[in-house]
C-alpha positions in Angstrom: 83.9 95.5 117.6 87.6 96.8 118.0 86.5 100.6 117.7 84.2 99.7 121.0 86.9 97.7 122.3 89.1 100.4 122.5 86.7 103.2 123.0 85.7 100.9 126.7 89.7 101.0 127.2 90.5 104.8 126.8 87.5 105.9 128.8 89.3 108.0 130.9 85.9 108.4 133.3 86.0 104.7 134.0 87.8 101.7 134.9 86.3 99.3 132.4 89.4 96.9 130.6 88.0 94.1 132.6 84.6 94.6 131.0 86.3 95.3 127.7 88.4 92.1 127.4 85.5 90.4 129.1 82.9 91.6 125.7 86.1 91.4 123.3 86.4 87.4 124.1 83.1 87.3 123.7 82.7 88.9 120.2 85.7 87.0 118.8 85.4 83.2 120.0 81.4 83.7 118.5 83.0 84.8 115.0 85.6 82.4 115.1 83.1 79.4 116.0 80.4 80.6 113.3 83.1 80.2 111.0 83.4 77.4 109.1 87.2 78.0 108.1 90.0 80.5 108.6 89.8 82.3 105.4 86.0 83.4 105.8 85.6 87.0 106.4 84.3 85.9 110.2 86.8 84.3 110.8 89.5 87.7 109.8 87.3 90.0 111.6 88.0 87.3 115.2 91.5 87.3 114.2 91.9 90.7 113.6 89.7 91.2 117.5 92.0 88.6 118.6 95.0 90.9 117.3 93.3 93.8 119.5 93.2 92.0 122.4 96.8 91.0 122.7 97.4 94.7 121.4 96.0 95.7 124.8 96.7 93.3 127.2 100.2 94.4 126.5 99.7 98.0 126.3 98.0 98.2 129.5 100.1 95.1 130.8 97.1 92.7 131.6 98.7 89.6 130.2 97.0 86.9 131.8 93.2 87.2 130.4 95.2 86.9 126.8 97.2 84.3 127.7 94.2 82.5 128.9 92.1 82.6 125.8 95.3 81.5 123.5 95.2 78.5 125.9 91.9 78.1 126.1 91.5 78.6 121.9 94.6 76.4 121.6 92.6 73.3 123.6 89.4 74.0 121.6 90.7 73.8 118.8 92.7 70.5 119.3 89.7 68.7 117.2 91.2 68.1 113.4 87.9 69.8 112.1 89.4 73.2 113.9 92.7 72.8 113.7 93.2 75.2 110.5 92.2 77.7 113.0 95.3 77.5 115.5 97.5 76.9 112.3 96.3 80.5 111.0 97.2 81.6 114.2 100.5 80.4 114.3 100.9 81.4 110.7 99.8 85.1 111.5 102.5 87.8 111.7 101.2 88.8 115.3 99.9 86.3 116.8 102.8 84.1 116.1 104.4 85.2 119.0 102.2 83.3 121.3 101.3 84.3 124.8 102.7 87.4 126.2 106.0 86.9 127.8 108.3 88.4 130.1 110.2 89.7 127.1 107.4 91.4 126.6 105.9 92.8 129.9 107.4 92.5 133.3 103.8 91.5 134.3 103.6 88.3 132.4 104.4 84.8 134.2 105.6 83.1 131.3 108.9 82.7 130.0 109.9 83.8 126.5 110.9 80.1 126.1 107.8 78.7 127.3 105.5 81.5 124.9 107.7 79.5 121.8 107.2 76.0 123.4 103.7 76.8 123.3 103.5 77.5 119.8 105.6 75.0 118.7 103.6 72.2 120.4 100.4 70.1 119.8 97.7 71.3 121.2 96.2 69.0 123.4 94.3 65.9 122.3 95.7 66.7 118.7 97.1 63.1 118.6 101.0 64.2 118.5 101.5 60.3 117.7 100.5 59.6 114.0 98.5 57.0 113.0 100.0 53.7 111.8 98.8 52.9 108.5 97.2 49.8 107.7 99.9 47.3 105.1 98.7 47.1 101.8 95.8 45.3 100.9 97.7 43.1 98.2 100.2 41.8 101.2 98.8 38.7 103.4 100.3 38.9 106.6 100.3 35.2 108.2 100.6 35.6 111.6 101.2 31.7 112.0 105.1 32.5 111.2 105.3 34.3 114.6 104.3 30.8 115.8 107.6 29.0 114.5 
């Protein structure tokens, strides 16, 4: 998919990056969600799309259909069954950086400190609380003492 990706970009008889970012999305959230976890070869080939699409949203400074889909994948992926998948994001050498900045292109509407606040927080409905655990089983816990 990347060598059609780019191909659709460089076509210097048409206008087509919106239809290539447009398939590109496509391709990549449907190998990512047939993946079962990060490390399958599906899942590397979306990353590696994923990697070509931030690639040229900055090269032709489109940030915002990127940034979108980070946002979007970041939200999706919230569920704890999928969340291996935004950690190997924010693990991977590229896509660490998060969306495209204004460090980045004068284009973007994000601040470099917001494209690192993104990364560094929870993605939505992750539960940023954690869970209280339950007091050992062994323990009684007499709730007539509260009484006195």
């Amino acid at each position: 998919p990347e060598e059609t990706f780019w191909a659709l970009i460089r076509d210097p008889d048409a206008d087509n990056l919106h239809l290539a970012f447009s398939q590109m999305e496509e391709v990549l959230v449907d190998l990512l969600n047939r993946a079962s976890a990060p490390d399958e070869p599906l899942a590397a080939k979306g990353f590696r799309c994923l990697r070509a699409l931030r690639r040229a949203a900055l090269e032709e400074e489109e940030p915002a259909p990127y940034n979108a889909l980070l946002d979007h994948l970041k939200s999706k992926w919230a569920a704890a069954d999928r969340m291996p998948f935004w950690q190997a994001v924010c693990a991977d050498a590229e896509l660490k950086r998060g969306l495209i900045s204004t460090s980045e292109t004068t284009e973007s509407d994000v601040a470099a400190e917001e494209a690192v606040a993104f990364l560094q927080s929870a993605p939505p409905h992750a539960g940023s609380s954690p869970v209280e655990a339950a007091p050992p089983a062994e323990e009684e816990v007499d709730d007539m003492d509260d009484l006195e």
